[in-house]
DOKELUM-403769 format. One record per residue (C-alpha): x, y, z; residue in three letters. Coordinates in pm, whole numbers, plus 50000, padded with zeros to 5 digits. Example, Ala and Ser with C-alpha at 12.3 -4.5 7.8 and 13.67 -1.06 7.14 Angstrom:
512304955050780ALA/513674989450714SER/
END
This chain:
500434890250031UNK/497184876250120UNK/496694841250075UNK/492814826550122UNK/491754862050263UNK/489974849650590UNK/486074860350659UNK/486924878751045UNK/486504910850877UNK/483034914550801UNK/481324927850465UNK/480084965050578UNK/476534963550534UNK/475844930550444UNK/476064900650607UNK/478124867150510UNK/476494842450261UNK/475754811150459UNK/477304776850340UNK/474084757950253UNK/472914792350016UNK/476344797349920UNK/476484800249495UNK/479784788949499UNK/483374785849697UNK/486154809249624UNK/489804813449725UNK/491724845649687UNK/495404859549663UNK/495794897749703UNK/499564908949581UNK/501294937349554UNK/500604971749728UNK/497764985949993UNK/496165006749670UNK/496244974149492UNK/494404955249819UNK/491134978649878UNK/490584969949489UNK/490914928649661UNK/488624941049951UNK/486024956949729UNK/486274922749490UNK/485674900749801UNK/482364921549907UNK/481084920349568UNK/481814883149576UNK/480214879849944UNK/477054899549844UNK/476414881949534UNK/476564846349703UNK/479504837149705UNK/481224816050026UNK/485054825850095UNK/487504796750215UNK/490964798650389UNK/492384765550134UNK/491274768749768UNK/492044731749769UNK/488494719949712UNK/486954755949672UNK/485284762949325UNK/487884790549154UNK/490374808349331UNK/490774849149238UNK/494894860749173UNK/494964902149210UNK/498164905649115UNK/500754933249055UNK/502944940748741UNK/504604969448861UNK/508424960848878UNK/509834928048766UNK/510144911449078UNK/506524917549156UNK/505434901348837UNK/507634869948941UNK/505794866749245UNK/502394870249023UNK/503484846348761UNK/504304820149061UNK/501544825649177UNK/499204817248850UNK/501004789448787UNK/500294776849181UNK/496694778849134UNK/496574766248765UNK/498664732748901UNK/495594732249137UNK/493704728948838UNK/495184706648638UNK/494924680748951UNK/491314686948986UNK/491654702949318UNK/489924735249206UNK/487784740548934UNK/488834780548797UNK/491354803648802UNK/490324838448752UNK/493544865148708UNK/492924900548801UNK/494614933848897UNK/497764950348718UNK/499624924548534UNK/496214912448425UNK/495784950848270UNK/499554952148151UNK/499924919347968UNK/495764916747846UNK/495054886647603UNK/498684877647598UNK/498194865847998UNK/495934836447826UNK/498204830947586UNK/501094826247809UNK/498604804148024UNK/496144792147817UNK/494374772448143UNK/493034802548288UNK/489284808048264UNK/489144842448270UNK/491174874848287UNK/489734912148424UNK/491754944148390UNK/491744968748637UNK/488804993248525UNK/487044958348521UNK/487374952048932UNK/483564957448945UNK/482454930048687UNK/483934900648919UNK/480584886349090UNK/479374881148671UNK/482764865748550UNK/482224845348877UNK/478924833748781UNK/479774826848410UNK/482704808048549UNK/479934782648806UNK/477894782748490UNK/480714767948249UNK/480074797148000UNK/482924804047751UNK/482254834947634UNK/483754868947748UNK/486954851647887UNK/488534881947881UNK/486944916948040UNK/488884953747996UNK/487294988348022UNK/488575020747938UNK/490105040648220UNK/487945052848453UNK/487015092048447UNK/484825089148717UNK/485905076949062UNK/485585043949233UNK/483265031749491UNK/484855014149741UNK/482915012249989UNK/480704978950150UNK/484354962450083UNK/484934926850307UNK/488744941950475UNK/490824918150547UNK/493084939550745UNK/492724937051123UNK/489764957251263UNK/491524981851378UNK/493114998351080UNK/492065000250704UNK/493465017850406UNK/491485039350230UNK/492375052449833UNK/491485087749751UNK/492535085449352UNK/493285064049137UNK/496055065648867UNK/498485085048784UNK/499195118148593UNK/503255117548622UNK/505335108248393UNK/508315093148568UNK/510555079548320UNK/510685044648533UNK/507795039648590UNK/504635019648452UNK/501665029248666UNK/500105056348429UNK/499795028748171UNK/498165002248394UNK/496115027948627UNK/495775056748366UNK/494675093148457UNK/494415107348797UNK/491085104748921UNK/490025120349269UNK/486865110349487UNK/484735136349602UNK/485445148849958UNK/482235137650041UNK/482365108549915UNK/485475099750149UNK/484565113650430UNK/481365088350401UNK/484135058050355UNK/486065066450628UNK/482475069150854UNK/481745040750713UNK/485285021050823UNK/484675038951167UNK/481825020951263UNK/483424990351157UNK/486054990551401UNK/488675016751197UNK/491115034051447UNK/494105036951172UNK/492955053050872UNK/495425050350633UNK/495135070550303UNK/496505060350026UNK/496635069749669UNK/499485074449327UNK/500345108949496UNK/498225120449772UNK/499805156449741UNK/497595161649405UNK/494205150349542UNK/491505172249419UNK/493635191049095UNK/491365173448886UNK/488035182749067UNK/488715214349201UNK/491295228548994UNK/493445225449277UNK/495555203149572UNK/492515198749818UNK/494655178450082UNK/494485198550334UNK/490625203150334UNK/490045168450291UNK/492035161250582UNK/490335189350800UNK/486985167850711UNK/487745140350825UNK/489105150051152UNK/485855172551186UNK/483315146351064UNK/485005112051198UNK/485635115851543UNK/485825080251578UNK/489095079251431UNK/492265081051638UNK/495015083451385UNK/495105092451006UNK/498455082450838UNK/499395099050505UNK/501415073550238UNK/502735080949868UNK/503405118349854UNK/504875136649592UNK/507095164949695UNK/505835193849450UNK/502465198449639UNK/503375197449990UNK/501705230550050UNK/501745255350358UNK/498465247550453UNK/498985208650426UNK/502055214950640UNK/499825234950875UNK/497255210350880UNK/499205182351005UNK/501345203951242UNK/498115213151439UNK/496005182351424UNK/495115163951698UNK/494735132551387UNK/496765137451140UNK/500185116151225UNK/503295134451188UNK/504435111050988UNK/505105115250567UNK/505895091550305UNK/507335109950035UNK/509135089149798UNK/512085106949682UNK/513485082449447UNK/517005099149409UNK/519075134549502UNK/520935141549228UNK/520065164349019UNK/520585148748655UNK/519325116048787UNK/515735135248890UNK/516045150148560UNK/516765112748413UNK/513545101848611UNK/511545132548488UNK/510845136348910UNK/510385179148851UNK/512385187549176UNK/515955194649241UNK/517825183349521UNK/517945219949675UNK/513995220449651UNK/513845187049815UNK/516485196050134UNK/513825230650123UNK/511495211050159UNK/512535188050463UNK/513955218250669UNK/510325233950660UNK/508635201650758UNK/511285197351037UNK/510575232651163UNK/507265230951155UNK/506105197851265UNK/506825187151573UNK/508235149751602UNK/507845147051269UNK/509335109551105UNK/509925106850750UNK/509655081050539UNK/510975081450176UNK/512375053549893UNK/514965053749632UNK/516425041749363UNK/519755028849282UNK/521325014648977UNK/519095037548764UNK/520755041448371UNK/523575061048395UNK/524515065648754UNK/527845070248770UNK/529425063049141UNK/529985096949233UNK/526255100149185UNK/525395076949398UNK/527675086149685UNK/526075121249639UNK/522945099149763UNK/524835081850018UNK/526005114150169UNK/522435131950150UNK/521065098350356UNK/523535107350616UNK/522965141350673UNK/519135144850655UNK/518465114650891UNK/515595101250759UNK/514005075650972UNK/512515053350747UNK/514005049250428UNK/513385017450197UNK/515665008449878UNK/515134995649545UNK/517384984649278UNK/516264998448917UNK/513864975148746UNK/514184978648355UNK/510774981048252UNK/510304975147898UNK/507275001347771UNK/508915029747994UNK/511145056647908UNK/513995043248086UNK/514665008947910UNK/515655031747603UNK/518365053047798UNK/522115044447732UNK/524455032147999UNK/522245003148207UNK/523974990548559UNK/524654956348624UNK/522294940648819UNK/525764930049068UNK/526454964549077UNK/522524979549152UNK/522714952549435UNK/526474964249573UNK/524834994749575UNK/521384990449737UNK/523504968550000UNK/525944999450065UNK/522825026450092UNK/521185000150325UNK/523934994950581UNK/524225036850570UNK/520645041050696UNK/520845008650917UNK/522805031751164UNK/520875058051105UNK/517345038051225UNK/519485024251502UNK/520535058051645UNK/516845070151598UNK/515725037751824UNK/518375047952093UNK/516515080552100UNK/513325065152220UNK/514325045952498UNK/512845060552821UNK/510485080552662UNK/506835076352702UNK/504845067352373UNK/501115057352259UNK/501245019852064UNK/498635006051831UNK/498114969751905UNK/498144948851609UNK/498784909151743UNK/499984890151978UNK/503004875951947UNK/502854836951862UNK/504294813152078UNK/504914841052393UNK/502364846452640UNK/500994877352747UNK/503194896152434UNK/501764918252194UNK/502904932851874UNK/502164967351810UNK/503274999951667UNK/503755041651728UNK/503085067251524UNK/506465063051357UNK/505405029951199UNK/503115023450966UNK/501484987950907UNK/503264961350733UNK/506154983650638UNK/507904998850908UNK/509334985451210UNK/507414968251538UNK/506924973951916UNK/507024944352154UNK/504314951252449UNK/504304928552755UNK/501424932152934UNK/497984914053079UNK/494604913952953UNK/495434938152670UNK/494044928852295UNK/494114940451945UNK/493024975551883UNK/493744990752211UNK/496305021752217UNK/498105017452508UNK/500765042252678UNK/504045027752706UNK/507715036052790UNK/510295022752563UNK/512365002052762UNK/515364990952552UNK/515644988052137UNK/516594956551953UNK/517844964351570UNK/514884980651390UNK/512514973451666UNK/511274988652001UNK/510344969652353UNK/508014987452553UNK/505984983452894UNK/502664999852985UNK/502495031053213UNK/498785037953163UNK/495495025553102UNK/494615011852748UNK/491885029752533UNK/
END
């Protein structure tokens, strides 16, 4: 979560409104996913180009700006808590508007104001663009329009000349929007609606763009990466997109793939990442579940034999490749011998990275009509059980490093420590995976630097330099 974005990331290709032209103050929370924060980045440079001034406390500042996620239940908890933050805020005088944006905003439409009748105005998704004019109808204590929703968008986003408020070094950058699956769980298609590719061109500009700026990590990020381009091109364009950027952004250092869908994961992807000098060996590929009737239940369109397929040919053919997948447990009608089936396939394929959720009933999907719902005590035994599995598996991938020699992406220093940087390897990706702890002089953010793992504590590496930062 982003609370009160800070201005160190600058606006690409504009500069900073200055406090005595400003039009207005503005505060902003960013929730939920990466996809979900390059539609907060692109709302903050809108913002900063029209005239507005960003603050770090939206005590005092003129509305604050919630982007918040309705994706799962918990998520819309934290966006409801949220809301209700900024609105007491209000109600003291301490800030003058609250402005609710993003997915819950697009799930939950007028009935968001009628829950919280204090809010001054509410934009859906497809509406990300129109903030700077809600903004200045907001300053100018117009009524009208309180609530703004477009249809879908059939044509994709611009998202460049956003203000990032990652750190310099790495940005995410989407290559769709929505969602053409129909996963019986989950909710995205409604909120996001139809997939929606960007041009390669158009990408390859962003990501020059980001390069300039500062961008060493590109992280790309979309619904399902693996169908980029079926909608253009009348077919998975992955691959090519990914040989353009390596030919045309030479600037950037790594390019991390997140949110694949097993079905496209093509030979010539697979080639592609196998011999790039770019491209991290590293996949996300949210698997969600093994079994076969549960992936049937979940309408995933694979079967556990394609999916163990699958991961022996990536194995084989990329070297030091890490995997990192989700899945779900508790989902209605898993019986325990299903979900020891997914215990035991955690086991044997090793997975590095592997991140667990407990169902979410979700009442417009599929799902929340199927017979035979889990306890919530039991999704939680469960989720606990699958955790403590992979716990040793992580550990004995850790073990593995120690003594070898690895490049790490400074993020940080470490607070409090001098001379102690925070970083990670190719096997980590930001805010998700695990950390590398870096002692070393007159090294800063940005820098790869060539280390040797020295000794692994729980999830998390130590490392010293053997070579010259770049």
């Amino acid at each position: 979560m982003l609370r009160s974005a800070t201005s160190s990331a600058p606006v690409v290709g504009s500069a900073p409104a200055e406090k005595d032209t400003a039009k207005g103050t503005y505060a902003f929370v960013s929730l939920g996913c990466p996809k979900n924060l390059v539609d907060s980045e692109r709302m903050l440079g809108l913002l900063q180009v029209e005239g507005y001034r960003l603050v770090q406390d939206p005590q005092g500042a003129d509305f604050v700006v919630v982007n918040t996620c309705g994706f799962i239940e918990q998520a819309r908890a934290e966006s409801y808590g949220t809301i209700e933050e900024m609105l007491e805020l209000k109600r003291r005088g301490q800030v003058r508007g609250v402005i609710v944006s993003g997915c819950l905003a697009q799930r939950e439409q007028a009935a968001l104001r009628q829950r919280y009748p204090e809010i001054d105005h509410v934009l859906g998704v497809f509406a990300r663009d129109e903030i700077a004019r809600v903004a200045d109808r907001l300053i100018a204590g117009l009524d009208e329009q309180r609530e703004v929703f477009r249809p879908a968008t059939t044509r994709p986003w611009d998202d460049r000349n956003r203000f990032r408020v990652t750190p310099k070094h790495f940005a995410y950058l989407k290559i769709s929007e929505g969602c053409d699956r129909l996963c019986t769980f989950c909710s995205i298609p409604r909120m996001r609606g139809r997939h929606v590719s960007k041009p390669i061109e158009q990408i390859v500009d962003e990501a020059a763009q980001l390069a300039q700026d500062g961008v060493r990590e590109l992280v790309l990020v979309a619904q399902d990466l693996t169908y980029y381009g079926l909608d253009l091109y009348g077919r998975p364009r992955l691959a090519e997109l990914l040989q353009q950027l390596e030919a045309q952004v030479p600037e950037l250092d790594w390019i991390r793939l997140m949110y694949l869908y097993p079905m496209y994961v093509t030979d010539e992807l697979i080639d592609t990442v196998a011999s790039s000098r770019r491209v991290l060996p590293y996949l996300d590929m949210p698997l969600q579940h093994v079994n076969d009737q549960m992936l049937r239940r979940m309408a995933r369109r694979v079967t556990r034999a394609q999916i163990e397929q699958l991961i022996d040919k990536l194995r084989r053919r990329i070297d030091q490749l890490v995997l990192r997948t989700t899945f779900i447990v508790g989902f209605p009608g898993e019986t325990e011998q299903q979900f020891l089936e997914l215990v035991e396939f955690v086991q044997q394929m090793r997975l590095e990275r592997v991140g667990v959720f407990t169902y979410s009933l979700e009442p417009d999907t599929p799902s929340a009509r199927l017979p035979d719902q889990v306890p919530e005590e039991e999704k939680l035994r469960r989720r606990d059980h699958l955790m403590q599995v992979q716990q040793q598996v992580a550990f004995e991938f850790n073990a593995r490093q120690v003594g070898r020699r690895r490049d790490v992406l400074l993020d940080m220093p470490l607070q409090g420590e001098k001379n102690v940087w925070l970083g990670r390897t190719w096997a980590d990706a930001p805010e998700v995976d695990s950390v590398v702890y870096v002692t070393g002089k007159r090294l800063r953010a940005g820098q790869i630097v060539p280390c040797e793992i020295v000794t692994w504590k729980d999830y998390d590496l130590v490392a010293a330099p053997v070579g010259k930062p770049r």
